[in-house]
N, C-alpha and C positions, 0 to 999 in steps of 0.2 A: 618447751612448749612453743616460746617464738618461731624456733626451725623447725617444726612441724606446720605452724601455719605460711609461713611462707616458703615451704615446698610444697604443701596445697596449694596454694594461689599461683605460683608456679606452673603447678602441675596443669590448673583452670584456666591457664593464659592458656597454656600452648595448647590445650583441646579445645580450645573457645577460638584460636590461629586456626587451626586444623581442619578443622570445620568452616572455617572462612574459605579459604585455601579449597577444602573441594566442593564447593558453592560456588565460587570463580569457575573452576575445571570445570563444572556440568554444565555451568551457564555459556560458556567459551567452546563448549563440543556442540550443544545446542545449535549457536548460531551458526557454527561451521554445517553441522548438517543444515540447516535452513538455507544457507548460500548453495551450499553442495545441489540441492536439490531442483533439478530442473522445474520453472515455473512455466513454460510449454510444453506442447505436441507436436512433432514433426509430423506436416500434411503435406505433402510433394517437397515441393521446394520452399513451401512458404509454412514458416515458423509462425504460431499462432497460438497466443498469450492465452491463458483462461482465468487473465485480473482482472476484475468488474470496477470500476472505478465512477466516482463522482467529478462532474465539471460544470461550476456557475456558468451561463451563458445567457446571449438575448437571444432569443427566437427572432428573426428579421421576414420569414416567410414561410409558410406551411404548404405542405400539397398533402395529397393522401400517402403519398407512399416516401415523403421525405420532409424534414426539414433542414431551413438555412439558418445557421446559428455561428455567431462567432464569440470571444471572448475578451473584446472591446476594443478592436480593429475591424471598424466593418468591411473594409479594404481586404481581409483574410476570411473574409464568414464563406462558409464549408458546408455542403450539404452532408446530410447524415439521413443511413434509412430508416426509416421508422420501425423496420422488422430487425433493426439490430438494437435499438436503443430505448430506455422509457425513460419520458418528464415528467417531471414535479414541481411545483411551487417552490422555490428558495428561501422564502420568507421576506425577501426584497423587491421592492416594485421594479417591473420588467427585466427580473433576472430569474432561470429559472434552474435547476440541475438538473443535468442530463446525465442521467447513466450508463454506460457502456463498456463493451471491449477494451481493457487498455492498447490490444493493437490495434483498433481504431481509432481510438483518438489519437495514436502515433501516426497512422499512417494516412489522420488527415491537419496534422501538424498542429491539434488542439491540446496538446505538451511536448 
């Protein structure tokens, strides 16, 4: 009766391994396809991201068609246009987030 139950429990390890084992694998093919997967669109020669992303900044000066906003160098504050990006309230006084293109915020050095 003892080697009966422990070649049951046995048996529940290594299908309780097994099952660990291809839970790794799915998770580990997963991420490779996520990396695999191009996160642009090739438009001429310029690569152009379609990650929307969040960045606290101060608004330093507004026009209609832009603002100036840095992200605590106002030595580096960066216009951005208003038809590529929307604000919002940060929940912190004179901070606010901006949302945009992640290749814009790269390509105006705001990460």
């Amino acid at each position: 009766m003892a080697m009966a139950m422990a070649m049951a429990m046995a048996m529940a390890i290594a299908l309780a391994l097994a099952m660990a084992m291809a839970m790794v694998m799915a998770m580990a093919m997963a991420m490779a396809l996520a990396i695999a997967r191009p996160s642009h669109t090739q438009q001429g020669d310029t690569a152009m991201k379609s990650n929307i992303i969040d960045i606290d900044v101060e608004v330093t000066h507004r026009t209609e068609k832009a603002v100036l906003v840095h992200t605590g160098n106002k030595e580096k504050a960066v216009w951005l246009p208003v038809s590529q990006i929307e604000i919002s309230d940060s929940g912190f006084p004179g901070i606010e987030t901006v949302t945009l293109p992640e290749w814009l915020a790269l390509e105006k050095g705001l990460i």
